[in-house]
N, C-alpha and C positions, 0 to 999 in steps of 0.2 A: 793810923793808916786806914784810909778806906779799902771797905773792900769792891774785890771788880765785879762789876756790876754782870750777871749771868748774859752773854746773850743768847737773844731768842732766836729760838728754832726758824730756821725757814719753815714757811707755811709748805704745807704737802703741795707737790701739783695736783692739780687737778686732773682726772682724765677724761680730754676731749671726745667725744663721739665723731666719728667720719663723717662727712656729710655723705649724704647719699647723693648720688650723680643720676640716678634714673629720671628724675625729672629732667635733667637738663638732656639727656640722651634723649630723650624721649620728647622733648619740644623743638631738638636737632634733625631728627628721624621726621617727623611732621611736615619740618619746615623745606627738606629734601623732595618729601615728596608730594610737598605744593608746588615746589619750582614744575619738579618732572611732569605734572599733572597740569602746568601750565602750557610745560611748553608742548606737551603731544598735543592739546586741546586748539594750542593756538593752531599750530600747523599738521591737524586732523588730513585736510584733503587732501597733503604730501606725502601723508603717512601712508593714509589709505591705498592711495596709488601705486605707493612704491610695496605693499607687503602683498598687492595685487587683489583688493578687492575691487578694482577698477579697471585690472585687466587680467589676463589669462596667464601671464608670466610666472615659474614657480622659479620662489626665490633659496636659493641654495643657504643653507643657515652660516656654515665657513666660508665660503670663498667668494660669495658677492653678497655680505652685508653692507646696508648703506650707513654711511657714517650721516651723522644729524645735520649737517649742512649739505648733505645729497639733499636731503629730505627740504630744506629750503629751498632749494635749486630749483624742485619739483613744482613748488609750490607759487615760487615767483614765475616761471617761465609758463607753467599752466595758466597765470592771471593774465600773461601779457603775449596771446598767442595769437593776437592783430597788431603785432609788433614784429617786428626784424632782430632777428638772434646772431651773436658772431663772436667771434675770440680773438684774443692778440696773445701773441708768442715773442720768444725770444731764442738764443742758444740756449739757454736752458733747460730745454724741452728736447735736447738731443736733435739725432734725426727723426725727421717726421713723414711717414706714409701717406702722402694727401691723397691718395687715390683710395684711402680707409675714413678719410674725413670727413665724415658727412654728418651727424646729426651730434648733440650734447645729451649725456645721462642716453642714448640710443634711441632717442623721440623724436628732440627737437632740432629741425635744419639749421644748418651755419651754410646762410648768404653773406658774410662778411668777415674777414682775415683781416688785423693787423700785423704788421711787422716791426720794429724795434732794425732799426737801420742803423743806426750810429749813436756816441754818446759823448759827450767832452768835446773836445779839439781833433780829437786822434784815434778814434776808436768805432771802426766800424764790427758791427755784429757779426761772428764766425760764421751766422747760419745766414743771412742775411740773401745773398744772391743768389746761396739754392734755393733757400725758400720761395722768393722772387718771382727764380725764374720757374720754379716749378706750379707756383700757383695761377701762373698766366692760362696755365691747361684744364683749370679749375673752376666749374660754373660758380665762382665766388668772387664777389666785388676785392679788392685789394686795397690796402693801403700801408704806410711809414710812418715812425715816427722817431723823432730822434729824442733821448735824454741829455735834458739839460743839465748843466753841472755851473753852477750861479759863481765859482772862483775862477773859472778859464773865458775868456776874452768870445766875446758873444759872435765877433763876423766871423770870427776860423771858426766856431763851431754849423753858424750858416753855411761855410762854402763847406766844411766836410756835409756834410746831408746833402747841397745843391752835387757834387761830385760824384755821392753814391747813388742817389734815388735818380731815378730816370722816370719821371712818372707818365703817365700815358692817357688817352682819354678812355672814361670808365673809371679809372684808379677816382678813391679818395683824394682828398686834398693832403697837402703836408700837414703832420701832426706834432705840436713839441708838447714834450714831459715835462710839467716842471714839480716837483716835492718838494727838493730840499731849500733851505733856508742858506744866504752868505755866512759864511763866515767872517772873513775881512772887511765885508762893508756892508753898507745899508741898504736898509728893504727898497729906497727907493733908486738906488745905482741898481738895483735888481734891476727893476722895472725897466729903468733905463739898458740894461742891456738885451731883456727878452723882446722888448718894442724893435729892440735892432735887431733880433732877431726874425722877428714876426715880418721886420719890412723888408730887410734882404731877401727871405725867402720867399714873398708874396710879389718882390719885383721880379725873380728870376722865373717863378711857373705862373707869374699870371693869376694865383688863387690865393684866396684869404687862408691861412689857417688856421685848423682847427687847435683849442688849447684844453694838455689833459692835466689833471692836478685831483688831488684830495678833497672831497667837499669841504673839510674847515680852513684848509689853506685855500682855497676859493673863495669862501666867504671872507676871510680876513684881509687877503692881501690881490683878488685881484678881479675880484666882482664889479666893483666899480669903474674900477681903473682902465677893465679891457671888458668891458659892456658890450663892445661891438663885435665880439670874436663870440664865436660857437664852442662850445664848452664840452668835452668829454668826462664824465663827475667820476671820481671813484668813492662808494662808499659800501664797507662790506658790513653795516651793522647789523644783526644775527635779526632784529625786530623791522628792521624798515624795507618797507615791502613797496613802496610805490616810487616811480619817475618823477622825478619835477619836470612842471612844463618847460622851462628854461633849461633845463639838459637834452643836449642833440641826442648824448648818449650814456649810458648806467653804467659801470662795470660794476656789478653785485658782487662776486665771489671771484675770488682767485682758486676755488677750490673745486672746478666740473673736471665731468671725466668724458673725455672722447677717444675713441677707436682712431688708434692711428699715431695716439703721443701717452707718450708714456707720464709718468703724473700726475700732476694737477694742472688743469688749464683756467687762466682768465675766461670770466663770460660774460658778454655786454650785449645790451638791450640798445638798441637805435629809436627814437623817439618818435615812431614813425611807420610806414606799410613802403615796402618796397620798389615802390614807383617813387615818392620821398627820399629813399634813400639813393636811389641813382641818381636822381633829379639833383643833391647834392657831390657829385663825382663830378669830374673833370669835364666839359666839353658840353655839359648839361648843365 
């Protein structure tokens, strides 16, 4: 009989050393405060501004720190102060004091209001006709706009806007929203229903309107195709700082603050000096 053969020992483990993490903490820490260091640097003269080396303001350390997209607000509206400043609202924004409405960040004047008048087929804005009629008292251009909804039937959403807005000379032109994307059918039954939009509502007031959307949904789906309509751009990217020539109008931030609405307020730059900008209103 053989004998059984001994087995062999498992070999000892071995005992790993930890790696050490301080290098990698420490090229983490670095790389945090390249970003931070870029970005005060980019937007120095907002900074400066608002912590009041540029004016006499003393800034309370709790209760009015500015958060980092004040700090862009400053900086972009500071650039473009041979331009026309103005915000658009909705119910959202609660009730609003317009006789406290006067400037954005407490600097810059707002000569232009929009309003968010209707949305769908069936849905007009809760705030819509106080705000309306309350802004008629108001040394501010006005305007509407309805939000498009690309699944409900495009003439019922014309005639609800043609029904609610009543627009006047002076007022902006009609304005449509458009964002989202069909769900049931194609980009270009889109098209085919915002064109009937765009022509019911341009036969009933006599004016072309104006059309707002996202910059990439702009470029994508309607740059070409409505070349001939004036363009309201929305882009909030935290880096991009200037107007394109072919935007009537910017909306940079959903995030300014005005005396008079409580949260955060849309703020748009109009492409333009305020004789342009009424030149574009009704009856002008």
């Amino acid at each position: 009989m053989k004998k059984p053969t001994p087995r062999k020992k498992p070999a000892p483990k071995r005992k790993t050393k930890k790696k050490s993490s301080w290098l990698r903490n420490l090229l983490l820490t670095l790389g945090v405060l390249f970003v931070i260091f870029a970005i005060g640097y980019h937007y120095r003269d907002g900074l400066t501004y608002y912590l009041g080396f540029k004016t006499d303001k003393i800034i309370k350390e709790e209760t009015e720190q500015k958060r980092l997209s004040d700090v862009r607000n400053f900086q972009i509206l500071s650039k473009y102060k041979d331009k026309i400043v103005g915000i658009d609202v909705s119910e959202y924004q609660g009730n609003i004091l317009w006789d406290s409405v006067k400037n954005i960040e407490g600097t810059f004047p707002i000569q232009f209001v929009i309003l968010r008048s209707t949305a769908g087929n069936n849905r007009v804005d809760a705030k819509f006709h106080q705000n309306w009629k309350a802004l008629k008292n108001q040394n501010m251009i006005r305007g509407a706009y309805h939000y498009y909804r690309p699944n409900e039937n495009s003439l019922e959403q014309a005639e609800l806007f043609i029904k609610t807005v009543k627009l006047k000379k002076g007022d902006l032109p009609p304005i449509l929203d458009i964002e989202k994307l069909p769900k049931n059918q194609s980009i270009d039954s889109l098209k085919v229903g915002l064109k009937r939009w765009l022509k019911r509502v341009e036969q009933h007031y006599g004016e072309k309107p104006i059309i707002y959307s996202g910059e990439s949904y702009y470029t994508d789906f309607l740059e070409e195709e409505f070349a001939d309509y004036n363009f309201w751009i929305a882009n909030y990217n935290f880096f991009v700082e200037n107007i394109k020539d072919d935007w009537l109008m910017w909306q940079f931030t959903e995030k300014g603050s005005v005396s008079g609405i409580e949260g955060n307020v849309d703020v748009n730059i109009f492409n333009g000096n305020l004789q342009e900008l009424k030149f574009q209103t009704i009856g002008n």
